[in-house]
C-alpha positions as a printed Julia matrix, in Angstrom:
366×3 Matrix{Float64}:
 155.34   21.71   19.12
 154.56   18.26   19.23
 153.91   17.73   15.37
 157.36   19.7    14.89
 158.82   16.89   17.73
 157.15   14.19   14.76
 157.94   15.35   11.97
 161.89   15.62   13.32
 161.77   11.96   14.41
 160.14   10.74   10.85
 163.03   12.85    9.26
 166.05   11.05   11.7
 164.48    7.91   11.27
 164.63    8.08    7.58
 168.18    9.4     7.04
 169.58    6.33    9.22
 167.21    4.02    6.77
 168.76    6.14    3.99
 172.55    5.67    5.97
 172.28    2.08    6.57
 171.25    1.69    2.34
 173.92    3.5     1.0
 176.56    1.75    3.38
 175.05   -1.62    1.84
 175.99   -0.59   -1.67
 179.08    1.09   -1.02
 180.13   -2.72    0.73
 179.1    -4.25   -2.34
 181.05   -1.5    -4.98
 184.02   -1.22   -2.45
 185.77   -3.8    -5.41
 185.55   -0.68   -7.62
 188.97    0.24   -6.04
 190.24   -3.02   -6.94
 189.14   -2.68  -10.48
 190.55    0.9   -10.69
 194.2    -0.11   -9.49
 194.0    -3.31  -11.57
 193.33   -1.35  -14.83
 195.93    1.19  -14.19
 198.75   -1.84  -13.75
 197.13   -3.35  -16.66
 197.85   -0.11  -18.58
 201.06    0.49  -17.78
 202.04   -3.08  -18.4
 200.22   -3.38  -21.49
 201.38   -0.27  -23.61
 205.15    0.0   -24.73
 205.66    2.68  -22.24
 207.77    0.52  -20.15
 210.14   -0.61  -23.89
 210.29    3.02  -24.74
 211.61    4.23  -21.66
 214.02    1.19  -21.49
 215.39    2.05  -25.23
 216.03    5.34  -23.69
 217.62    4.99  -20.96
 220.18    2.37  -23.18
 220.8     5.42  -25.11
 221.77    7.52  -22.51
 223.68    4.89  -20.76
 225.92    4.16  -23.28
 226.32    7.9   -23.71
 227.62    8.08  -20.23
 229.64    5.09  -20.33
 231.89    6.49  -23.11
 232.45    9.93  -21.57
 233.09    7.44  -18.53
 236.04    5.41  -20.33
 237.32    8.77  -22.02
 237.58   10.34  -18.82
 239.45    7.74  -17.2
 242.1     7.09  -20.09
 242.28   11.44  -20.03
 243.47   11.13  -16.0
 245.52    8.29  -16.72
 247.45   10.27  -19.17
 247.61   13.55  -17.01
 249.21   11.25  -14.21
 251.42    9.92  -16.92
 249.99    6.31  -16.11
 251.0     5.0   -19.91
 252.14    1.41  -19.1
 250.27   -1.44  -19.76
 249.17   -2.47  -16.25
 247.73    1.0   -15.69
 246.18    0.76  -18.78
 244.42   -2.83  -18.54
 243.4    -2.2   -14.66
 241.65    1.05  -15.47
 239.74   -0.71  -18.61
 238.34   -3.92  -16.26
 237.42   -1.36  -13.52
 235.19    0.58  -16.13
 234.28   -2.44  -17.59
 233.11   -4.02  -14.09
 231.45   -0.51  -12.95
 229.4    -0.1   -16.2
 228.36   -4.0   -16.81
 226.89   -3.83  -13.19
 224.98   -0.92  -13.5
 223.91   -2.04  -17.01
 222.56   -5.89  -15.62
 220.0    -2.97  -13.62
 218.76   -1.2   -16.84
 218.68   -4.62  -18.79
 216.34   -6.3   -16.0
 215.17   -3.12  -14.66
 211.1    -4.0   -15.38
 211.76   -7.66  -13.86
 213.34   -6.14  -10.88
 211.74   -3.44   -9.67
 208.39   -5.92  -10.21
 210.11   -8.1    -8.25
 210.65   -5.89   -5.46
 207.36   -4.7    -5.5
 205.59   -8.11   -5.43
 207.49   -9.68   -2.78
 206.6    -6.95   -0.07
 203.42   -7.03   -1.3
 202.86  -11.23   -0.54
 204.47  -10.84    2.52
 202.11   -7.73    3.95
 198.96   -9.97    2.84
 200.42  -13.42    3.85
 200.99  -11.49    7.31
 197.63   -9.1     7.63
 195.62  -11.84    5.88
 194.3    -8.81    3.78
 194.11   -9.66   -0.43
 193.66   -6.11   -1.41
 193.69   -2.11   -0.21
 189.76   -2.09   -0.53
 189.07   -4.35    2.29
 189.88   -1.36    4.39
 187.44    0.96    3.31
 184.98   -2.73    3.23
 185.87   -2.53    6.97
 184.75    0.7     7.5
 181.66   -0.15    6.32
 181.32   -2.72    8.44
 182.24   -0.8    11.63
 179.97    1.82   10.54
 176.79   -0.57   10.31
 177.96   -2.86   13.51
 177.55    0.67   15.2
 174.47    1.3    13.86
 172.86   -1.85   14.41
 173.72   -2.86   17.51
 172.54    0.99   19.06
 169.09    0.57   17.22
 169.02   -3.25   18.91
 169.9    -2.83   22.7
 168.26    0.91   22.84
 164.77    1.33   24.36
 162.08    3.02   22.18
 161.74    5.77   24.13
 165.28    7.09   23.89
 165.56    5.16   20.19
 165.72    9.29   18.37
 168.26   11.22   20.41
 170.85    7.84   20.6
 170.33    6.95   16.78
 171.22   10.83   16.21
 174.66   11.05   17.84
 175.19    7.31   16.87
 174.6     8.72   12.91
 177.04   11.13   13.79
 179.83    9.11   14.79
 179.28    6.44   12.09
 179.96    9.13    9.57
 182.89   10.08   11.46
 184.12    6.8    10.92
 183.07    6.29    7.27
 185.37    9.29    6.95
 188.28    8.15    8.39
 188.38    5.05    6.93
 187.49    6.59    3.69
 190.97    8.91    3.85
 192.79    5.65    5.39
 191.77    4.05    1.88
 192.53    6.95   -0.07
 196.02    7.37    1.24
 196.47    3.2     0.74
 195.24    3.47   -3.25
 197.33    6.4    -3.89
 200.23    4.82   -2.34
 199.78    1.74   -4.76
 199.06    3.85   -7.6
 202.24    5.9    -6.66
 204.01    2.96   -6.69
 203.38    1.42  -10.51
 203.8     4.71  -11.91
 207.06    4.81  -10.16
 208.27    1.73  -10.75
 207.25    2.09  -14.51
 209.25    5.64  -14.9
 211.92    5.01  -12.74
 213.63    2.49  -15.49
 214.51    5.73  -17.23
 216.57    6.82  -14.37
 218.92    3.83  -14.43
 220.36    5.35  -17.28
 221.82    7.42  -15.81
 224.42    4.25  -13.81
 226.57    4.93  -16.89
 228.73    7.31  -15.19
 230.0     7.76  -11.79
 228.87   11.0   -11.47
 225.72   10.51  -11.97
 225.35    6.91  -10.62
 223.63    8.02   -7.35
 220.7     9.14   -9.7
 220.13    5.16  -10.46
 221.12    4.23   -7.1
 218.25    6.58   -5.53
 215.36    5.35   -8.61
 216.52    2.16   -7.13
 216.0     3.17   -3.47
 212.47    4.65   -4.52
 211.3     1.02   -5.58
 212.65   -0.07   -2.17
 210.7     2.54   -0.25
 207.38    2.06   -2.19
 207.59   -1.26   -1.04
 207.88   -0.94    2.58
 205.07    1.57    1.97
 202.81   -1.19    0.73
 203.85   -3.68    3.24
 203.66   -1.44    6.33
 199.96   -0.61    5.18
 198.62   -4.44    4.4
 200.4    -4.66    8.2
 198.24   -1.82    9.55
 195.06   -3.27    7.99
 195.34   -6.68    9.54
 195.74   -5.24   12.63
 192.61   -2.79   12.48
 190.36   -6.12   11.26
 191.38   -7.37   14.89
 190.91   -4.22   16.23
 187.33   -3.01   15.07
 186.14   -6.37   14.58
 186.65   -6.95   18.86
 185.39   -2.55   19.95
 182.11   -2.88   18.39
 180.5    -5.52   20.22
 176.87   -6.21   22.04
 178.72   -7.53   24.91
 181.09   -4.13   24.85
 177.75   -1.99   24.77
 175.81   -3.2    27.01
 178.62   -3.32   29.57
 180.07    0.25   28.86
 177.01    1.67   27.04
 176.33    2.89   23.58
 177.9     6.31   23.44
 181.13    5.26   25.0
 181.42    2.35   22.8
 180.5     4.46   19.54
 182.74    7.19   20.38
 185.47    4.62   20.98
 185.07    3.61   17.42
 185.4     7.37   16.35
 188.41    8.26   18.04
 190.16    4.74   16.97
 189.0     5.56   13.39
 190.38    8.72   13.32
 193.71    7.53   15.16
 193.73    4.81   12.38
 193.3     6.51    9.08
 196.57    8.81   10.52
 198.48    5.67   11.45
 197.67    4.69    7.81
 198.68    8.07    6.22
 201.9     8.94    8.24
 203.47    5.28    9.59
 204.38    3.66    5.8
 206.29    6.86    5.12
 208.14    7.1     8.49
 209.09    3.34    8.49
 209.9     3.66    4.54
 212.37    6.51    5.46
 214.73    3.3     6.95
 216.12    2.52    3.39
 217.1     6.27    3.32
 217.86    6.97    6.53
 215.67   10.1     7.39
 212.42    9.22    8.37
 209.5    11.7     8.22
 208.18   13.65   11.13
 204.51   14.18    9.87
 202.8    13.87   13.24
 199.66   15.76   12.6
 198.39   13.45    9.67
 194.7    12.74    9.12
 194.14   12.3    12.74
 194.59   16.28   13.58
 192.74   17.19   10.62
 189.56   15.21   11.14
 189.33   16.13   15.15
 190.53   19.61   13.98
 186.92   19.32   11.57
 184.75   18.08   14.12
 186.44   20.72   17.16
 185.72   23.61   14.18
 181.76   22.25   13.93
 181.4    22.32   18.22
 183.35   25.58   18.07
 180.42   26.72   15.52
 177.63   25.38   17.43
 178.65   27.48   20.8
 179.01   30.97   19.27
 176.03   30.1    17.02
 174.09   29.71   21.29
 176.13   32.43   22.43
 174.94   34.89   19.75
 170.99   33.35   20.21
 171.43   33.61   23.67
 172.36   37.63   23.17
 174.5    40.29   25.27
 173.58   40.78   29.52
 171.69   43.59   29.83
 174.14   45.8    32.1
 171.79   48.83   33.15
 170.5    49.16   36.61
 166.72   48.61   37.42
 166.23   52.66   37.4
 167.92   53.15   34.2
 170.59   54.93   35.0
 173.45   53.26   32.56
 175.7    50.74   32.57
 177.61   49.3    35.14
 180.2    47.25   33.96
 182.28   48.2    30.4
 181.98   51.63   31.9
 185.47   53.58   31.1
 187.53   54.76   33.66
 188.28   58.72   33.07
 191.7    59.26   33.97
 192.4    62.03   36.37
 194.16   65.3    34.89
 197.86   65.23   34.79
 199.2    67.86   37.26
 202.38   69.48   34.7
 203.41   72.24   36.96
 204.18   69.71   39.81
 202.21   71.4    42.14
 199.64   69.18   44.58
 196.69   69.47   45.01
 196.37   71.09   48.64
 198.78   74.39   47.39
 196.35   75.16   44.7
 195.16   78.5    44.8
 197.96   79.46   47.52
 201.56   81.49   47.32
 203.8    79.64   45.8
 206.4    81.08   47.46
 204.87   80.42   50.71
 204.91   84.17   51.97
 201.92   86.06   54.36
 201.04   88.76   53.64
 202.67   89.91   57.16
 206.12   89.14   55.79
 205.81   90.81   52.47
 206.24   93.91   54.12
């Protein structure tokens, strides 16, 4: 027993060794993400998918346009509109409606870069946060604090079972902020790739029945914006937030499981403010904003409730069925079905069984 006691605390001990390693390196490759999103920009900037698109969307502009101005003149002469005036205010209203939309496919790269970049300054001039990857750095970070500071202030007696359950929750939290991250790089990546295609779609301003197809590609680069600011926003404010929870101070007062599981729950409370908040607050431009309330959050406790829920039956089914006989061994007594009594179809009770039915002596039969 006791060798099986050592051997289990040489094991723990060398995972968190093992734990506190790999965090080091991930905090020193978390600019991968950086370089991954940089080369993707630098791709779609760099080929002529951007020109191609562009020389399509002219094509199908102009396309539209003409239907557009044939169209008009065709109602104009149904309404018998022939004069002059008629005539000249219909062509500078065409003229007007097609040059604007047509200033949005000539400078549809510049703007929609535009767009993009401003929200962007502004979310990092606000969080003080330069890219997306700081937020799975400050996981990291949280993760280790936790770590560290429960291996510092812990006695060496109680050093195993406190480093366990702290391991446990600073994976928890690597996890969270992992899918916070996640959902901030696909946003970004979303949002080049959007930006880059969506010049296609301004082709389609050429017409007014089709006009609301720019106006939305248009609303999309709007949206993807907010997206990106609303998440630089929500990682300033969890570098205030972790940076002042994790604390020697905060464990010593409040001790180290309260403090640790603190961290979990506001890691898991973050990564679904950073999934679900940029779309509901990006839903302004549009006017519908999204309802998706169980987010990361849900599914992560929903993970970690599924493992506990595991755990009991796996303790219920060691710990076997009550043995429900009696001491002589005469069967059960409980789960014992109850034998219902016969059903009496004649309607007769039980106390005139066996007697006249007619009620008659033999005296009176007579």
């Amino acid at each position: 027993m006791q060798k099986k006691i050592i051997y289990l605390s040489v094991l723990i001990l060398f995972m968190l060794f093992l734990s506190i390693c790999c965090f080091n390196v991930l905090t020193v490759e978390a600019g991968i993400l950086d370089d991954v999103v940089g080369k993707l920009k630098e791709t779609l900037e760099g080929t002529n998918l951007s020109t191609t698109l562009t020389n399509m969307a002219k094509k199908l502009f102009f396309s539209l346009a003409l239907i557009q101005i044939a169209w008009s003149f065709i109602q104009l002469a149904a309404e018998g509109k022939t004069d002059m005036q008629s005539v000249v205010s219909t062509l500078v209203r065409q003229m007007i409606f097609i040059g604007f939309f047509y200033y949005f496919l000539q400078n549809g790269v510049s703007i929609f870069s535009s767009i993009i970049e401003s929200f962007t300054e502004k979310g990092q001039e606000l969080s003080g946060i330069a890219s997306v990857a700081e937020i799975f750095t400050l996981g990291i970070n949280t993760a280790i604090n936790v770590i560290e500071i429960a291996w510092e202030i812990t006695p060496w007696k109680q050093i195993i079972p406190v480093m366990a359950i702290v391991g446990f929750t600073a994976i928890g939290i690597l996890l969270a902020f992992t899918t916070a991250t996640l959902c901030s790089v696909i946003t970004l990546c979303k949002t080049y790739i959007a930006c880059t295609v969506g010049v296609y779609f301004l082709g389609f301003g050429g017409n007014s029945y089709t006009k609301d197809i720019a106006i939305n590609a248009l609303k999309v680069c709007y949206m993807s914006g907010v997206e990106l600011f609303v998440i630089f926003l929500l990682a300033g404010i969890g570098k205030n937030l972790f940076s002042n929870i994790v604390t020697v101070a905060n464990m010593e007062a409040d001790g180290v499981y309260s403090i640790a599981f603190q961290a979990l729950v506001a890691s898991i409370v973050y990564g679904g403010c950073i999934k679900t908040i940029p779309s509901f607050i990006s839903g302004i431009v549009t006017g519908a904003s999204g309802s998706a309330g169980a987010g990361v959050g849900v599914e992560i406790a929903g993970a970690v409730a599924a493992a506990g829920a595991a755990v009991g039956s796996a303790i219920a089914q060691g710990m076997g069925k009550p043995d429900t006989k009696l001491p002589d061994g005469r069967g059960p007594t409980l789960d014992e079905p109850d034998i219902p009594a016969p059903e009496n179809k004649s309607g007769d009770t039980g106390g005139d069984r066996g007697q006249n039915p007619n009620n008659v002596t033999p005296g009176d039969a007579g």
